[in-house]
C-alpha positions, -999 to +999 in steps of 0.1 A: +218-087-702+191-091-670+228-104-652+249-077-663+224-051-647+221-075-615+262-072-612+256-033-621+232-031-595+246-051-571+280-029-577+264+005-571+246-008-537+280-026-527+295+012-532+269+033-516+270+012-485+308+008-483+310+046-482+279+052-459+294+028-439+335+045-436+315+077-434+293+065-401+329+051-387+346+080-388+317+100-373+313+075-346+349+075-338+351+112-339+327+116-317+341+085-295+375+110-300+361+142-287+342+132-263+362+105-246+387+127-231+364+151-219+344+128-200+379+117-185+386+152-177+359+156-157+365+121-139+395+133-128+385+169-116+358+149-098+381+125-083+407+156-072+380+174-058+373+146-031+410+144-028+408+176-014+381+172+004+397+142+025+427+163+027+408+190+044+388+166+065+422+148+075+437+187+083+408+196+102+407+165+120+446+167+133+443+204+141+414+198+163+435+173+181+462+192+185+438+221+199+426+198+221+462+187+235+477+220+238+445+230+258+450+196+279+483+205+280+479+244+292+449+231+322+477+206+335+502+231+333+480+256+352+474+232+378+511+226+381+513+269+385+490+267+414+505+238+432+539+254+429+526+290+439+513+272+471+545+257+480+562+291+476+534+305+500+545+279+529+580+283+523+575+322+527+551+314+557+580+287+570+608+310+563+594+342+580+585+323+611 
């Protein structure tokens, strides 16, 4: 009889842990569930947001460059102005002579 309630006993805990246990699971993996793609949403809104950042960085970068080659360009070419306006002043000066 002592046996029979062991194996009763023994039964009933076997139970009570096999469904504390499937209940535990299905919380941890809910959990795992919703929270694992939100955590990988914000790893990628993260990562974009420095994407962009480069990208503006990278943009700011080239358009300064260029400023600074147009205004390269626009001192040379005013030099170039000059030099010819000069030479038209001696060929005037040559040709009213």
């Amino acid at each position: 009889m002592e046996n029979n309630n062991g194996n009763k006993i023994r039964n009933i805990l076997f139970n009570e842990v096999s469904l504390i246990t499937g209940v535990v699971a299905v919380a941890i993996v809910s959990v795992l569930f919703i929270s694992g793609p939100d955590a990988q949403l914000q790893q990628d809104v993260a990562l974009i947001k420095q994407d962009i950042e480069t990208i503006k960085t990278n943009e700011l970068v080239h358009i300064q460059a260029s400023i600074d080659n147009n205004t390269a360009r626009a001192n040379g070419n005013s030099a170039m102005i000059i030099e010819i306006n000069l030479k038209l002043e001696r060929i005037i000066t040559l040709l009213e002579k």
